[in-house]
One Martini backbone bead per residue (centre of mass of N, CA, C, O) as a GRO file, in nm:
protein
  120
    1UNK     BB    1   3.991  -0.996   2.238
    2UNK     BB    2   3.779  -0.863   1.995
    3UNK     BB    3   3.860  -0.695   1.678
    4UNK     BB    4   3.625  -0.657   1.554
    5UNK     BB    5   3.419  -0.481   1.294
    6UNK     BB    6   3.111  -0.392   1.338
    7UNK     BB    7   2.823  -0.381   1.102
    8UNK     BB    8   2.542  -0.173   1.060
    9UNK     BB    9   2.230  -0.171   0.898
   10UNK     BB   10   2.103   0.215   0.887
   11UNK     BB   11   1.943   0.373   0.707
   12UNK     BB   12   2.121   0.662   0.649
   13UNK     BB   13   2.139   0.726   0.360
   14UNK     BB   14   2.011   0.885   0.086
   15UNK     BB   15   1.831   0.636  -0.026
   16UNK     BB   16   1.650   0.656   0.279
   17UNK     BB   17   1.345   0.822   0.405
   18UNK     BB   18   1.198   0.676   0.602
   19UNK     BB   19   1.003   0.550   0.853
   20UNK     BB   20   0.662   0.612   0.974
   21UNK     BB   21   0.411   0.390   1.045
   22UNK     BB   22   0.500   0.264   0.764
   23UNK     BB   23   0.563   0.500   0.637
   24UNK     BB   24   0.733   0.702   0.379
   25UNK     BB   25   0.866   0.926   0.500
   26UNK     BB   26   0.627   1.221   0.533
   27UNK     BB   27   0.386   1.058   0.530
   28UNK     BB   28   0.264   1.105   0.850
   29UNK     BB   29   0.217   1.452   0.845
   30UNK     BB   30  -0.083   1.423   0.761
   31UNK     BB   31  -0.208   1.219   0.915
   32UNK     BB   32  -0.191   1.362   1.171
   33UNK     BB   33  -0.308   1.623   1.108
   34UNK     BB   34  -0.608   1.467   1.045
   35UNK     BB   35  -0.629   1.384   1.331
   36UNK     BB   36  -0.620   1.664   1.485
   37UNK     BB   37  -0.912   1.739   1.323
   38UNK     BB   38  -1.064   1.503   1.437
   39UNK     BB   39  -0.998   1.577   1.738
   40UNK     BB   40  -1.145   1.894   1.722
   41UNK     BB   41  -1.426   1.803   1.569
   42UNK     BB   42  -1.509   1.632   1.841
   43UNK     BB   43  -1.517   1.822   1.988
   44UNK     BB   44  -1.676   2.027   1.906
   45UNK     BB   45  -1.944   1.872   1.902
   46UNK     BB   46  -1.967   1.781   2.160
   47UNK     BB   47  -1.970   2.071   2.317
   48UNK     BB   48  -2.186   2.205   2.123
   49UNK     BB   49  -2.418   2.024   2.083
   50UNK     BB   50  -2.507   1.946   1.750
   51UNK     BB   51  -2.484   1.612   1.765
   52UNK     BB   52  -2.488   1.331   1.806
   53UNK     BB   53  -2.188   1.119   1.897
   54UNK     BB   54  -2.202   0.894   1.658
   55UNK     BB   55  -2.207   1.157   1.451
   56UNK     BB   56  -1.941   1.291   1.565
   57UNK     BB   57  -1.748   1.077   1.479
   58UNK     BB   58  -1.811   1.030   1.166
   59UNK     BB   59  -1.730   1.317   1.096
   60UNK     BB   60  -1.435   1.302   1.224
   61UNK     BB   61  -1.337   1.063   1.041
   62UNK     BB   62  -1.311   1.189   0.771
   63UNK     BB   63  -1.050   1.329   0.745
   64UNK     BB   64  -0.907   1.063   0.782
   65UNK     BB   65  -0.966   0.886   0.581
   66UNK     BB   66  -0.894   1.095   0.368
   67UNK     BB   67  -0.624   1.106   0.389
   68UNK     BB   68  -0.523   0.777   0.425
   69UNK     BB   69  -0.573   0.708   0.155
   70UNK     BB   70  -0.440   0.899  -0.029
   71UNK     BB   71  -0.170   0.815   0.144
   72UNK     BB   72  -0.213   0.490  -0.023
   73UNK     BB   73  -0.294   0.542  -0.297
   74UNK     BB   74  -0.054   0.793  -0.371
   75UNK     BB   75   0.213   0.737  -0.202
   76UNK     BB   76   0.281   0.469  -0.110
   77UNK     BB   77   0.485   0.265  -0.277
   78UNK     BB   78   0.574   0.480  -0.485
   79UNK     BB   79   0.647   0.686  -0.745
   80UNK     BB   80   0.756   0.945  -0.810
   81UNK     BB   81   0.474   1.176  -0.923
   82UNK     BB   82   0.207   0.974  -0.940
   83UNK     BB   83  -0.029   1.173  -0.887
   84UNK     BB   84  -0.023   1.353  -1.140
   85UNK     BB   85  -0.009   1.170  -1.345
   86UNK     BB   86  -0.242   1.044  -1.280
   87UNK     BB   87  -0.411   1.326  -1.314
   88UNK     BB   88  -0.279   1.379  -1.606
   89UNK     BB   89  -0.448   1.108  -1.735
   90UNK     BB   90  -0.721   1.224  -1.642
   91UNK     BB   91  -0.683   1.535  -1.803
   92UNK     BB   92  -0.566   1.417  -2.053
   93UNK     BB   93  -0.461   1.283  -2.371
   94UNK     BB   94  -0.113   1.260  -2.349
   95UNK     BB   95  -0.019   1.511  -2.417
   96UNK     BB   96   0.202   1.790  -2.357
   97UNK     BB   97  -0.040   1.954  -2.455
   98UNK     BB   98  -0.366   2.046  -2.427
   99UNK     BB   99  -0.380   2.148  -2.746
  100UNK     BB  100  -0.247   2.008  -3.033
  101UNK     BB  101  -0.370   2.128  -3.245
  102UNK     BB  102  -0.296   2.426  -3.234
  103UNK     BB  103  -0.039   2.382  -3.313
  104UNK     BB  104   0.212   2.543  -3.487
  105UNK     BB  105   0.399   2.463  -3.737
  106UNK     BB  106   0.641   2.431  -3.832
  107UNK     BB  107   0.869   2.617  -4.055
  108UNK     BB  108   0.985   2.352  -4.251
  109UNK     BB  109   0.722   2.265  -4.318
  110UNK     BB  110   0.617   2.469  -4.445
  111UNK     BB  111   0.892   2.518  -4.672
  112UNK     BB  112   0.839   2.220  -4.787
  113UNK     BB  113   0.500   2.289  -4.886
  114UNK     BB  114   0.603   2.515  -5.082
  115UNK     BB  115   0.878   2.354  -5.207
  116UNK     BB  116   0.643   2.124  -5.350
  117UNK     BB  117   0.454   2.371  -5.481
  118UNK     BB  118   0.678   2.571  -5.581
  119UNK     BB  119   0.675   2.778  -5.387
  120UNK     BB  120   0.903   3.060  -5.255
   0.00000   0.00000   0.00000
């Protein structure tokens, strides 16, 4: 009989979200909740006799749709917190505060500006 101890590597520690659908830790519960939004928006339209068939397909894709983009371009093997920056570069100048000019200057920078020009 062979004594020895098989182990095998089951992504189980702290370091992995785990996958699901492709999808890197609970990145597809946004997505499920999409798709059931989509096909209740698709019965709903069908029920109704709202629109033809064909558009309201179209119509209940868009949930689904626009929901699995923002989760593949801002959130699928990114770094966290990439949706933030990625919308405070292109929402602010760069700096840390919104109006960088407005900001009142140091006290010792006045006070060595004031002992630059002699006064007290």
């Amino acid at each position: 009989m062979n004594d020895e101890l098989v182990a095998f590597h089951t992504n189980s520690a702290d370091d992995s979200s785990g996958v699901a659908f492709k999808l890197d830790g609970n990145l597809y519960i946004p997505v499920i909740g999409a798709a059931l939004l989509s096909v209740g928006l698709l019965t709903g339209l069908i029920w109704a006799d709202a629109v033809s068939t064909p558009i309201a397909f179209l119509v209940a894709a868009i949930p689904f749709a626009l929901t699995l983009f923002i989760v593949l371009t801002f959130f699928q093997g990114k770094e966290p917190h990439y949706a933030a920056d990625w919308m405070a570069d292109r929402t602010t100048d760069g700096s840390f505060v919104r109006y960088a000019q407005a900001q009142p200057t140091h006290p010792m920078e006045r006070l060595a500006a004031q002992l630059s020009k002699g006064g007290n």
